[in-house]
C-alpha positions as CSV (number, residue, x, y, z in Angstrom):
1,X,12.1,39.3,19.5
2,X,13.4,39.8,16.0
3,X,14.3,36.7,13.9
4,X,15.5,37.3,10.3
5,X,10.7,31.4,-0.1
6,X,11.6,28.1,0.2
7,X,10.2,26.4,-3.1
8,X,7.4,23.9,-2.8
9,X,7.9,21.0,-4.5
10,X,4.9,20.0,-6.9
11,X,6.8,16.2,-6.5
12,X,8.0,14.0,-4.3
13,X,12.0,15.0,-4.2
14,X,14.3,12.4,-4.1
15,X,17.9,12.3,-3.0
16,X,19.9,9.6,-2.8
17,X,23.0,9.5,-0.5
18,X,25.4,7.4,-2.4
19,X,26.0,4.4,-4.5
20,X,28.2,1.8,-5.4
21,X,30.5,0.8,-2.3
22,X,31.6,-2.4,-1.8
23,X,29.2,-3.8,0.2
24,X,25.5,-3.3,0.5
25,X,24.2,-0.3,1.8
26,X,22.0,-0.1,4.1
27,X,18.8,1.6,2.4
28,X,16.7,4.2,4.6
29,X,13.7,6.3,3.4
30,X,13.7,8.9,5.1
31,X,10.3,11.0,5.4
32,X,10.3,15.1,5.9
33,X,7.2,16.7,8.2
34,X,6.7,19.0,5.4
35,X,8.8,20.4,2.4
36,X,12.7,20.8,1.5
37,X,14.3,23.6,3.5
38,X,17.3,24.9,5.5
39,X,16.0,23.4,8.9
40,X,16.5,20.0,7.8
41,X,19.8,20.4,7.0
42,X,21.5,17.9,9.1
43,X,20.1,15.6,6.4
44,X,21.2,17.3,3.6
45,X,24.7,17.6,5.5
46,X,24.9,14.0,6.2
47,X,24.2,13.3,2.6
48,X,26.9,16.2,0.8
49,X,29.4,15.3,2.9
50,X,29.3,11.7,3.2
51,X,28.3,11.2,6.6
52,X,25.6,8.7,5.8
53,X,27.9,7.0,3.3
54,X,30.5,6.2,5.6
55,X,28.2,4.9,7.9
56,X,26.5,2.4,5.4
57,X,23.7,4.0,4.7
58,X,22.0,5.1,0.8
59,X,19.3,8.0,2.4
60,X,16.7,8.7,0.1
61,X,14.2,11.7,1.5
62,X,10.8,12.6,0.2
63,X,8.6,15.5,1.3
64,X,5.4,15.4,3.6
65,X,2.1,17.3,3.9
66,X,2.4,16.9,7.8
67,X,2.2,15.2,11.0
68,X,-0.8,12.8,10.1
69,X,1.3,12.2,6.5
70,X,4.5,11.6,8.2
71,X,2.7,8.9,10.8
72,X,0.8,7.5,7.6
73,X,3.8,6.8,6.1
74,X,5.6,4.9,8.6
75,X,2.8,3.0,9.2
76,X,2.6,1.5,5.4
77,X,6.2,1.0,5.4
78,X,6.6,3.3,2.5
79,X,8.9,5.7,4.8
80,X,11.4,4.4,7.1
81,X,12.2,7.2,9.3
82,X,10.5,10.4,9.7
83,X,10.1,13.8,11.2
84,X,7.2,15.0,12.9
85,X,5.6,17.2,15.6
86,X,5.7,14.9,18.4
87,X,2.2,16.4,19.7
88,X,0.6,15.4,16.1
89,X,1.9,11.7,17.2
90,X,0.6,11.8,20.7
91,X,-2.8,12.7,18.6
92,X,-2.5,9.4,16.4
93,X,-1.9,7.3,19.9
94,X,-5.2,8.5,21.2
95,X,-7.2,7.6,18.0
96,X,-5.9,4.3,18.2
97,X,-3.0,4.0,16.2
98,X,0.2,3.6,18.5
99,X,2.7,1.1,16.3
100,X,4.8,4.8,15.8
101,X,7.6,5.1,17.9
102,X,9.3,8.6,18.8
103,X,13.2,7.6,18.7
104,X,15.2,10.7,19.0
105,X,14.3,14.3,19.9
106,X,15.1,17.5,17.3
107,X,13.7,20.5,18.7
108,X,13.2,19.8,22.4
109,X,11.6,23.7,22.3
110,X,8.3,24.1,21.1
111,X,8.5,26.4,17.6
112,X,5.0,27.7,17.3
113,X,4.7,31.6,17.3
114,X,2.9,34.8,16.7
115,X,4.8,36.1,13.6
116,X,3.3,40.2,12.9
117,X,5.3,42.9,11.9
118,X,7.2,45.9,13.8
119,X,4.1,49.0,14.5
120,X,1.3,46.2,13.9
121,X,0.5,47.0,17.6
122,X,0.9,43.7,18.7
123,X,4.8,43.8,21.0
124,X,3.7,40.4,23.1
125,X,1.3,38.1,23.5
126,X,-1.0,40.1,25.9
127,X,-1.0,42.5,22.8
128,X,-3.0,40.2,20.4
129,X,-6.4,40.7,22.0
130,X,-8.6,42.7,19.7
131,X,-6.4,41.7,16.9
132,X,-7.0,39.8,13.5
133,X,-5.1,36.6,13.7
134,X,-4.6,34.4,10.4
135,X,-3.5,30.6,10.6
136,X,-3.4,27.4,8.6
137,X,-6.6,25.6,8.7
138,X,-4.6,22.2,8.9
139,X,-2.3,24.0,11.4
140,X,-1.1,21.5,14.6
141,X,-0.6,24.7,16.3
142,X,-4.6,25.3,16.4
143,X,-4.8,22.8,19.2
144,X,-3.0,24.6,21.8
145,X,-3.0,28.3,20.5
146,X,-6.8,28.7,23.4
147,X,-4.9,27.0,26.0
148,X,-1.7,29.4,25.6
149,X,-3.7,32.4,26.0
150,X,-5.7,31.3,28.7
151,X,-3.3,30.3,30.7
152,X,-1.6,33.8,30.0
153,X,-5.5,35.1,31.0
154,X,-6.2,36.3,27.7
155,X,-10.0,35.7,26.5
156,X,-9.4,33.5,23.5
157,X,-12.5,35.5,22.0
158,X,-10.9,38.1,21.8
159,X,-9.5,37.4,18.8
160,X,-10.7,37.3,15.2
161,X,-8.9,33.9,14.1
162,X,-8.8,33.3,10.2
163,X,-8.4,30.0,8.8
164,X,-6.4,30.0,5.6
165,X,-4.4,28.0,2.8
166,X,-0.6,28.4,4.3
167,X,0.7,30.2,1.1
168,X,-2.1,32.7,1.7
169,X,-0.8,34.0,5.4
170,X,2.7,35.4,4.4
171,X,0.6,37.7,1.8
172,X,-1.8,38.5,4.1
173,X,0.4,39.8,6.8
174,X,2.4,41.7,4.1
175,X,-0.8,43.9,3.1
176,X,-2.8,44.0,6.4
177,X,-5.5,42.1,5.6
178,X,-4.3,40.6,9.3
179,X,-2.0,42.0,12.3
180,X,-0.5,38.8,12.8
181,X,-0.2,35.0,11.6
182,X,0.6,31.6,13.8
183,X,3.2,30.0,12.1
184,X,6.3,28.3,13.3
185,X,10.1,30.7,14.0
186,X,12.2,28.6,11.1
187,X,9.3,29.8,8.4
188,X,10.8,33.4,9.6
189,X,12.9,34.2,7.1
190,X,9.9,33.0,4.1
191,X,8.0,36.1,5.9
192,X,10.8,38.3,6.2
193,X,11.4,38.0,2.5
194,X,7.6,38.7,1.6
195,X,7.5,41.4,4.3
196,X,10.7,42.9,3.2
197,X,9.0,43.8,0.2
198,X,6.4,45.8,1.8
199,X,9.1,48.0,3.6
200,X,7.8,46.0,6.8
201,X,10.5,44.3,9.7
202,X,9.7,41.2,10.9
203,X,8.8,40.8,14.9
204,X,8.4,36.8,15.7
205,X,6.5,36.1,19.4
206,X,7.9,32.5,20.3
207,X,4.9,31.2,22.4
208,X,7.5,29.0,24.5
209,X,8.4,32.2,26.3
210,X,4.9,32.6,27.3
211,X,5.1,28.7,29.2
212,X,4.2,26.4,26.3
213,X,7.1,23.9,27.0
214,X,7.9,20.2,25.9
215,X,8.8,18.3,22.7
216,X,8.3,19.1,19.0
217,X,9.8,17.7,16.1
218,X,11.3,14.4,16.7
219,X,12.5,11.3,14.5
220,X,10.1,8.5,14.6
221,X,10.1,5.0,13.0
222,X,7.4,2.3,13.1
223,X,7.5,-0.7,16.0
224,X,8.1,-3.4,13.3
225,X,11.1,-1.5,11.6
226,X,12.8,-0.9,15.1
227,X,11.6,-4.5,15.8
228,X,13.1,-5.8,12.3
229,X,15.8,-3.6,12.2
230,X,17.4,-1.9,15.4
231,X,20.9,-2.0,14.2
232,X,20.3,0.0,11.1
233,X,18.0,2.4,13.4
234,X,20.8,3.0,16.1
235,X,23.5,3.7,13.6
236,X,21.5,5.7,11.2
237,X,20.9,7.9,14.4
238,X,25.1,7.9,15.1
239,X,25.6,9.0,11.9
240,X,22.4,12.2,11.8
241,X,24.0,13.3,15.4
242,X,27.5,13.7,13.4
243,X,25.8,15.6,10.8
244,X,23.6,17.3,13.1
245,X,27.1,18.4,15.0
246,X,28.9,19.7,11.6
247,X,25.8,21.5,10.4
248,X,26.1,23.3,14.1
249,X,29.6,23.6,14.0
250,X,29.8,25.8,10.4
251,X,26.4,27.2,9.3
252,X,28.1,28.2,6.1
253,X,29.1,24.7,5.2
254,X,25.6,23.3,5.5
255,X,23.9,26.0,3.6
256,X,26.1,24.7,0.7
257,X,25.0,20.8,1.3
258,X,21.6,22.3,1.8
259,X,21.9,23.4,-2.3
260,X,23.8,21.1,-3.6
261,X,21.5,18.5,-2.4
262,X,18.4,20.5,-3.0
263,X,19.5,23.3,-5.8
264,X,16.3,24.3,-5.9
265,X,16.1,26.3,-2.7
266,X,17.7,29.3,-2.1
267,X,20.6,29.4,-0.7
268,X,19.8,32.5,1.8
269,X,16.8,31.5,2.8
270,X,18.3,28.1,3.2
271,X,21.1,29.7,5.6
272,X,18.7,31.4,7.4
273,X,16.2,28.8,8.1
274,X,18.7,26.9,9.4
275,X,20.2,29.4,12.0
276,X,16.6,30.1,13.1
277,X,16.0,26.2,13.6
278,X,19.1,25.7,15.6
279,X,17.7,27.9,18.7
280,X,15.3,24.7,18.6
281,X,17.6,22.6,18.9
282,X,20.5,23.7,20.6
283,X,19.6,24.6,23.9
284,X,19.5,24.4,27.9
285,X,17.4,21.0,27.6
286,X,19.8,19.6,24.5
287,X,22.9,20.7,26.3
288,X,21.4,18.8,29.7
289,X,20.9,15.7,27.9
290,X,22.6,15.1,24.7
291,X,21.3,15.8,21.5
292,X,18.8,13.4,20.3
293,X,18.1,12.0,24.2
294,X,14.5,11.7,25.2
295,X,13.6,12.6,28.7
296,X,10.3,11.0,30.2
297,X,9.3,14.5,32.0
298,X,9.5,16.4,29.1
299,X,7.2,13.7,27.5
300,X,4.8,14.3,30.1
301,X,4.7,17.8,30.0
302,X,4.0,17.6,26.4
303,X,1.4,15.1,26.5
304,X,0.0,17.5,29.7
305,X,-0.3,20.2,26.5
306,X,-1.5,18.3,24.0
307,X,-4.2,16.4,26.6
308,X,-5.4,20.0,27.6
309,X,-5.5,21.3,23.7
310,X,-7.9,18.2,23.1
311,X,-10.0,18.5,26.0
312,X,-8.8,15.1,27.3
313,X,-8.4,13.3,30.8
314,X,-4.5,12.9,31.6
315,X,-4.9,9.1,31.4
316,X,-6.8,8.9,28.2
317,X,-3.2,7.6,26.8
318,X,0.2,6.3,28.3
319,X,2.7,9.3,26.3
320,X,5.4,6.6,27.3
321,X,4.0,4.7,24.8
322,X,4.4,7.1,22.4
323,X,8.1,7.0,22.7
324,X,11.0,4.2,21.8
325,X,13.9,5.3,24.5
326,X,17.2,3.9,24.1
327,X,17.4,4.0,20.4
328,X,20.2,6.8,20.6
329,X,23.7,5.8,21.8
């Protein structure tokens, strides 16, 4: 499977949705998994085109450093509403933190992925034994990447498995200091840049076609804000679905909001990330459901995943608890 730079921020970026209606607006923090980029751009769509604004609400977003960050956040009420792999929630649960409340599911397929290069020698996951494997050391995707390949009976020592800065693996791959990385499909088109420029194609092995199944990123608020403010929670929700529809509908149109709320990024790669997300998202389990719906046996068979990745009994946690259902209209 072939999928086709995003700047890091050194800063917090903020942007603010709009100002100055009649009445108040309803203010919402709004905290990324990670940095700025095209696969948030229901956001940035809901904030260009007014989406938010109509609805009442001044968005503000800020970037993340991951999961645990995101969760962190919420908890200190420094973030209203986030964006998180739901399996790096599940993990805060079962160290004792459960006040975090998944409210509305993004990508209801699971992103992580073997991302190597065409004539690396590695054409599907069976292919990767022998092979020099790089990965962020903070990665969530280190949890379940032994589980995949045994339950694809694959000998997880049979892989050399480096643990590396994430700005290091796109480099690394590039020159052939490694056959492969683990990194998620939407960072694609940051690898086909850097690999385009060593006259190398880009080959991305989605690990969801090789039975890792269930929830990733979902929106997630803390139990006092939904407790505090549901109102505010169920409409900001309404009004990200509507943007989440018009980025679907014309690609184009949210690259554009992508940039003019973020001008930093580039507006390619912007495009790009955003088409590669929307596989994640738009799909048979989205289309069954409704976008944003959260089903309890695709919660299960997540927390069934994650329990196995930490060498955990089924019942160590409740994954229902995990999960605020009837936030989304």
């Amino acid at each position: 499977m072939k999928i086709r730079k995003f700047a890091a921020l050194a800063t917090t970026a903020i942007f603010v949705a709009s100002a100055g209606t009649a009445t108040a607006m309803e203010k919402i923090v709004f905290q990324l998994g990670w940095l700025p980029g095209g696969n948030y751009a229901p956001l940035y769509v809901g904030i260009d085109q007014g989406i938010f604004a109509d609805a009442g609400f001044d968005v503000t977003i800020q970037s993340g450093r991951g999961a645990s960050d995101v969760v962190t956040k919420l908890s200190t009420g420094s973030s209203d509403i986030g964006i998180a792999a739901f399996g790096g929630l599940l993990r805060s649960h079962v160290a004792g933190n459960s006040q975090i409340k998944a409210i509305y599911s993004v990508y209801t397929q699971q992103p992580d992925s073997i991302i190597t290069y065409a004539g690396s020698g590695i054409e599907t996951l069976a292919d990767v034994s022998g092979k020099t494997i790089a990965t962020s050391a903070n990665s969530s995707s280190n949890f379940s990447w032994p589980i995949v390949l045994q339950n694809n009976d694959i000998d997880p020592d049979s892989v050399t498995l480096i643990k590396s800065d994430p700005k290091t693996l796109a480099p690394m791959l590039a020159t052939g200091q490694v056959d492969a990385v683990i990194a998620f499909s939407t960072n694609g088109p940051s690898y086909s840049e850097i690999l385009g420029k060593a006259e190398r194609d880009i080959v991305i092995i989605p690990w969801a076609e090789f039975g890792f199944d269930g929830y990733s990123h979902m929106l997630m608020a803390s139990e006092t804000l939904l407790s505090e403010r549901p109102d505010a929670v169920k409409g900001f929700l309404v009004a990200y679905t509507e943007a989440a529809e018009a980025a679907m509908a014309d690609h184009e149109a949210a690259a554009d909001s992508v940039i003019a709320v973020a001008p930093q990024l580039d507006r390619d790669v912007a495009l790009a990330q955003w088409t590669s997300a929307l596989a994640l998202i738009d799909n048979e389990v989205s289309q069954a459901s409704g976008l944003g719906q959260i089903d309890e046996a695709r919660v299960m068979a997540t927390w069934d995943w994650a329990a196995k990745a930490q060498n955990l009994a089924m019942d160590t946690i409740d994954p229902l608890n995990a999960v605020a259902i009837g936030f989304v209209e």
